[in-house]
C-alpha positions as CSV (number, residue, x, y, z in Angstrom):
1,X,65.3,85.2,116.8
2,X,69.4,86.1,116.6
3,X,71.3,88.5,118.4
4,X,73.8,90.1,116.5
5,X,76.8,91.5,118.8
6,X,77.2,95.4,118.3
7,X,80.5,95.0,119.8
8,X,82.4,95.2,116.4
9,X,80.9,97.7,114.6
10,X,81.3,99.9,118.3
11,X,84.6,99.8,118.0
12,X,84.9,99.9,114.3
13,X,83.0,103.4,114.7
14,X,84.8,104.7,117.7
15,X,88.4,103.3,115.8
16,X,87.4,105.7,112.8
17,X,86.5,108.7,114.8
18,X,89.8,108.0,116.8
19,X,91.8,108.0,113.2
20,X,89.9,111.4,112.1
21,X,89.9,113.3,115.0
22,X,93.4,112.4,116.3
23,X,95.6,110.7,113.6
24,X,99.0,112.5,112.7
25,X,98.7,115.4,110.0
26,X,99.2,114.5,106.9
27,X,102.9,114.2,106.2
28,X,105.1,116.4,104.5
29,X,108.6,115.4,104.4
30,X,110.0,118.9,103.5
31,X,113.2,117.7,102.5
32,X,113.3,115.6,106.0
33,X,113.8,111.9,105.9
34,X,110.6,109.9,105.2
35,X,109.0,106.5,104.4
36,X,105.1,106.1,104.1
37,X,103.1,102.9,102.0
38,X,100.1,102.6,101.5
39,X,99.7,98.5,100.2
40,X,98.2,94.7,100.5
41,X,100.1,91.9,101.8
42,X,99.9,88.4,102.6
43,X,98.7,88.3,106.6
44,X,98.9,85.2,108.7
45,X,95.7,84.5,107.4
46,X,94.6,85.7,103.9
47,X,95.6,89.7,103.9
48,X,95.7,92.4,105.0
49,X,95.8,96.5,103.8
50,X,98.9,98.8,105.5
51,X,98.8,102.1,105.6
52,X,102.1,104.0,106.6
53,X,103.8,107.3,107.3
54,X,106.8,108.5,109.5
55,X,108.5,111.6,108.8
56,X,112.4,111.8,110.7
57,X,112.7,115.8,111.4
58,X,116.1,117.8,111.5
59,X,116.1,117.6,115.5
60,X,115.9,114.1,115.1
61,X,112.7,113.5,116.7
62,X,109.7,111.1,114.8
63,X,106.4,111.7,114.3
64,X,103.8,109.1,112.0
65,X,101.7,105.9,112.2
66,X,101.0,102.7,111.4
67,X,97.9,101.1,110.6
68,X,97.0,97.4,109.5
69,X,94.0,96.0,108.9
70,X,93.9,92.2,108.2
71,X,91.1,91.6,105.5
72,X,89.8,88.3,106.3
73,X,89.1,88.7,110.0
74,X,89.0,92.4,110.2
75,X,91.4,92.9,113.0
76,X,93.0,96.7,113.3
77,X,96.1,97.8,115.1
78,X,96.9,101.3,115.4
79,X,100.8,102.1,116.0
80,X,102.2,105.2,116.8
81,X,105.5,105.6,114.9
82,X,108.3,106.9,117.4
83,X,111.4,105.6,115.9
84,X,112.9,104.5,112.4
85,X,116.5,103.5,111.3
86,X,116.7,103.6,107.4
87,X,119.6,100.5,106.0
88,X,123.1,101.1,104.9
89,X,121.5,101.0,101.0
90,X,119.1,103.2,101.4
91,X,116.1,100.8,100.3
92,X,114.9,99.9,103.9
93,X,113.0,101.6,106.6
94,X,112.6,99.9,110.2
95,X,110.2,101.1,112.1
96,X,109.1,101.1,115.5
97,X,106.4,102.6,117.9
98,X,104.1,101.5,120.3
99,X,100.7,99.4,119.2
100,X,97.7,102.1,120.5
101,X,94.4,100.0,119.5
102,X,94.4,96.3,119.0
103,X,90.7,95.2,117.9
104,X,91.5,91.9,120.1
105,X,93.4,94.1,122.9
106,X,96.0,91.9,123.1
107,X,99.1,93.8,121.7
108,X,97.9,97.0,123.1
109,X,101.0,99.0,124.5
110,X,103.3,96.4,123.1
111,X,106.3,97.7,121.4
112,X,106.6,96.8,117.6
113,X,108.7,96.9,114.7
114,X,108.4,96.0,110.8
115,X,110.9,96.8,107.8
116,X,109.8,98.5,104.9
117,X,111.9,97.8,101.1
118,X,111.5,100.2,98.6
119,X,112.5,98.3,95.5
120,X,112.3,101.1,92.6
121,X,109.4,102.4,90.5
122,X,108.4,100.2,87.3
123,X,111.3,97.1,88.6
124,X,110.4,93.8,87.8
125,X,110.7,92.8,91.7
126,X,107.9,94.3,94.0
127,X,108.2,96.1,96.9
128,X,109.0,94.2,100.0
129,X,107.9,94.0,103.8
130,X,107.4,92.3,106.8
131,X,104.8,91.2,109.2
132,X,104.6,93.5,112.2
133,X,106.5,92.4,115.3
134,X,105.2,93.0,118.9
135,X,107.0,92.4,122.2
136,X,106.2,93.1,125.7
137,X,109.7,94.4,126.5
138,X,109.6,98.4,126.9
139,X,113.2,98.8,125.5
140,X,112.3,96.5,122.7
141,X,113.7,99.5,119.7
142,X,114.9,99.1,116.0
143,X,117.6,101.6,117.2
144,X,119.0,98.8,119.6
145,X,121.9,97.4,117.7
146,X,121.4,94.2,119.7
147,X,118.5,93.6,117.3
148,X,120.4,94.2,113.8
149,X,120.7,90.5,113.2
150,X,116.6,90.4,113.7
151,X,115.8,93.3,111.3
152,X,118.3,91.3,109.2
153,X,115.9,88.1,109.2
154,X,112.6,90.0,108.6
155,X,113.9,91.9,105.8
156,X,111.6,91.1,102.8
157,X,109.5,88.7,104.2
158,X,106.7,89.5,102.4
159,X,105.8,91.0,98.6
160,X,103.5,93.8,98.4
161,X,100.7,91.9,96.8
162,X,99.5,95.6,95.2
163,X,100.1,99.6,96.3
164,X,103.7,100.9,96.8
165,X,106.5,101.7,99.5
166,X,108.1,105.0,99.3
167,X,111.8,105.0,101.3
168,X,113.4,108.6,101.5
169,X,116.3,108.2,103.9
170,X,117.6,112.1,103.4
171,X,116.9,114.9,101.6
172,X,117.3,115.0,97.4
Protein backbone atom coordinates (compact mmCIF):
# COMPACT_ATOMS: atom_id res chain seq x y z
CA UNK A 1 0.00 0.00 0.00
CA UNK A 2 1.58 3.79 -0.74
CA UNK A 3 1.41 6.71 1.19
CA UNK A 4 1.03 9.71 -0.67
CA UNK A 5 2.40 12.96 1.27
CA UNK A 6 -0.44 15.62 1.72
CA UNK A 7 2.16 18.02 2.42
CA UNK A 8 2.00 19.65 -1.14
CA UNK A 9 -1.34 19.98 -1.92
CA UNK A 10 -1.53 21.58 2.10
CA UNK A 11 0.35 24.19 1.13
CA UNK A 12 -0.84 24.43 -2.37
CA UNK A 13 -4.38 25.04 -0.69
CA UNK A 14 -3.36 27.33 2.08
CA UNK A 15 -0.93 29.33 -0.74
CA UNK A 16 -4.28 29.92 -2.75
CA UNK A 17 -6.41 31.10 0.07
CA UNK A 18 -3.29 33.27 1.06
CA UNK A 19 -3.38 34.84 -2.64
CA UNK A 20 -7.39 35.41 -2.45
CA UNK A 21 -7.92 36.54 0.79
CA UNK A 22 -4.78 38.74 1.05
CA UNK A 23 -3.09 39.53 -2.33
CA UNK A 24 -2.86 43.34 -3.37
CA UNK A 25 -6.13 44.82 -5.16
CA UNK A 26 -6.21 44.70 -8.36
CA UNK A 27 -4.14 47.42 -9.92
CA UNK A 28 -5.09 50.45 -11.40
CA UNK A 29 -2.44 52.70 -12.44
CA UNK A 30 -4.52 55.90 -12.62
CA UNK A 31 -2.15 57.75 -14.57
CA UNK A 32 0.69 56.60 -11.85
CA UNK A 33 3.70 54.75 -12.95
CA UNK A 34 3.17 50.95 -13.51
CA UNK A 35 4.55 47.69 -14.85
CA UNK A 36 2.57 44.33 -14.51
CA UNK A 37 3.11 40.74 -16.92
CA UNK A 38 1.46 38.23 -16.86
CA UNK A 39 3.90 35.43 -19.07
CA UNK A 40 6.06 31.94 -19.50
CA UNK A 41 9.67 31.78 -19.42
CA UNK A 42 12.46 29.44 -19.47
CA UNK A 43 13.19 28.48 -15.57
CA UNK A 44 16.31 26.80 -14.45
CA UNK A 45 14.59 23.80 -15.12
CA UNK A 46 11.97 23.66 -17.92
CA UNK A 47 9.43 26.87 -17.05
CA UNK A 48 7.85 28.59 -15.33
CA UNK A 49 4.45 31.09 -15.39
CA UNK A 50 5.02 34.91 -13.80
CA UNK A 51 2.52 36.90 -12.79
CA UNK A 52 3.27 40.63 -12.02
CA UNK A 53 2.03 44.03 -10.83
CA UNK A 54 3.52 47.16 -9.11
CA UNK A 55 1.86 50.37 -9.25
CA UNK A 56 4.59 53.55 -8.21
CA UNK A 57 1.97 56.19 -6.58
CA UNK A 58 2.45 60.14 -6.58
CA UNK A 59 3.89 60.03 -2.88
CA UNK A 60 6.27 57.76 -4.15
CA UNK A 61 5.49 54.85 -2.18
CA UNK A 62 4.93 51.07 -3.95
CA UNK A 63 2.44 48.79 -3.59
CA UNK A 64 2.19 45.07 -5.99
CA UNK A 65 3.46 41.51 -6.18
CA UNK A 66 5.22 39.04 -7.65
CA UNK A 67 4.37 35.59 -8.22
CA UNK A 68 6.30 32.61 -10.03
CA UNK A 69 5.47 29.36 -10.32
CA UNK A 70 8.00 27.03 -12.02
CA UNK A 71 6.03 24.43 -14.17
CA UNK A 72 8.02 21.41 -13.95
CA UNK A 73 8.53 21.04 -10.26
CA UNK A 74 5.78 23.21 -9.06
CA UNK A 75 7.72 25.43 -6.78
CA UNK A 76 5.88 28.99 -5.81
CA UNK A 77 7.40 32.18 -4.49
CA UNK A 78 5.33 34.92 -3.44
CA UNK A 79 7.05 38.49 -3.38
CA UNK A 80 5.76 41.50 -2.14
CA UNK A 81 6.80 44.36 -4.50
CA UNK A 82 8.13 47.38 -2.38
CA UNK A 83 10.38 49.05 -4.78
CA UNK A 84 10.89 49.61 -8.66
CA UNK A 85 13.34 51.83 -10.68
CA UNK A 86 12.10 52.05 -14.34
CA UNK A 87 15.60 52.52 -17.11
CA UNK A 88 16.76 55.72 -18.65
CA UNK A 89 14.66 54.36 -22.04
CA UNK A 90 11.70 53.74 -20.63
CA UNK A 91 11.48 49.91 -21.67
CA UNK A 92 12.75 48.39 -18.25
CA UNK A 93 11.24 47.96 -14.88
CA UNK A 94 13.48 46.64 -11.88
CA UNK A 95 11.81 45.40 -9.29
CA UNK A 96 12.39 44.58 -5.84
CA UNK A 97 10.54 43.24 -2.60
CA UNK A 98 10.87 40.81 -0.19
CA UNK A 99 10.09 36.81 -1.06
CA UNK A 100 6.84 36.04 1.43
CA UNK A 101 6.27 32.13 0.63
CA UNK A 102 8.83 29.88 -0.87
CA UNK A 103 7.19 26.25 -1.43
CA UNK A 104 10.91 24.95 -0.41
CA UNK A 105 11.21 27.77 2.44
CA UNK A 106 14.46 28.58 1.54
CA UNK A 107 14.27 32.22 0.13
CA UNK A 108 11.62 33.14 2.47
CA UNK A 109 12.40 36.85 3.75
CA UNK A 110 15.22 37.10 1.26
CA UNK A 111 15.31 40.22 -0.65
CA UNK A 112 14.88 39.95 -4.49
CA UNK A 113 15.04 41.65 -7.64
CA UNK A 114 14.24 40.84 -11.45
CA UNK A 115 14.01 43.37 -14.64
CA UNK A 116 11.15 43.47 -16.64
CA UNK A 117 11.61 44.72 -20.88
CA UNK A 118 8.76 45.88 -22.48
CA UNK A 119 9.76 45.54 -26.15
CA UNK A 120 6.52 47.04 -28.09
CA UNK A 121 3.24 45.45 -29.11
CA UNK A 122 3.23 43.34 -32.57
CA UNK A 123 7.62 43.83 -32.71
CA UNK A 124 9.35 41.08 -34.16
CA UNK A 125 11.61 40.74 -30.78
CA UNK A 126 9.65 39.41 -27.67
CA UNK A 127 9.41 40.73 -24.52
CA UNK A 128 12.33 40.24 -22.29
CA UNK A 129 13.10 39.24 -18.51
CA UNK A 130 15.08 37.84 -16.07
CA UNK A 131 15.32 35.15 -13.55
CA UNK A 132 14.42 36.39 -10.08
CA UNK A 133 17.38 37.23 -7.85
CA UNK A 134 17.36 36.57 -3.99
CA UNK A 135 19.94 37.63 -1.41
CA UNK A 136 20.15 37.49 2.23
CA UNK A 137 21.43 41.00 2.65
CA UNK A 138 18.50 43.29 4.06
CA UNK A 139 19.80 46.46 2.11
CA UNK A 140 20.05 44.33 -0.94
CA UNK A 141 17.60 47.24 -3.30
CA UNK A 142 17.37 47.97 -7.09
CA UNK A 143 17.39 51.59 -5.81
CA UNK A 144 21.08 51.04 -4.63
CA UNK A 145 23.11 52.55 -7.39
CA UNK A 146 25.99 50.23 -6.26
CA UNK A 147 23.93 47.58 -8.06
CA UNK A 148 23.39 49.42 -11.53
CA UNK A 149 26.13 47.38 -13.19
CA UNK A 150 24.11 44.04 -11.89
CA UNK A 151 20.67 45.18 -13.20
CA UNK A 152 22.85 45.92 -16.28
CA UNK A 153 23.89 42.12 -16.62
CA UNK A 154 20.45 40.61 -16.02
CA UNK A 155 18.79 42.85 -18.37
CA UNK A 156 17.08 40.47 -20.94
CA UNK A 157 18.21 37.36 -19.83
CA UNK A 158 15.35 35.64 -20.81
CA UNK A 159 12.51 35.73 -23.78
CA UNK A 160 9.04 35.61 -22.81
CA UNK A 161 8.34 32.24 -24.17
CA UNK A 162 4.35 33.47 -24.46
CA UNK A 163 2.01 36.39 -22.55
CA UNK A 164 3.22 40.01 -22.40
CA UNK A 165 5.11 42.74 -20.22
CA UNK A 166 3.42 46.03 -19.89
CA UNK A 167 6.18 48.99 -18.77
CA UNK A 168 4.50 52.43 -17.93
CA UNK A 169 7.23 54.57 -16.35
CA UNK A 170 4.86 57.87 -16.07
CA UNK A 171 1.72 58.99 -16.91
CA UNK A 172 0.50 59.39 -20.90
Amino acid sequence: MKHHSLALPIVLVFLSLFVLCFKEPAARADGNSSATGDFVRAATVGTAHVTFNCIVHKDGSVTGSTYVENLSDGRIFYIVVDEVLFSADGTTAYVGGTCEFDTFGLFTGFRTAAAFSDLGEGQPETDRTSYQYFSDDPGFSVLDPALAPFLAGITGELSVLSGNIQVRPHSP
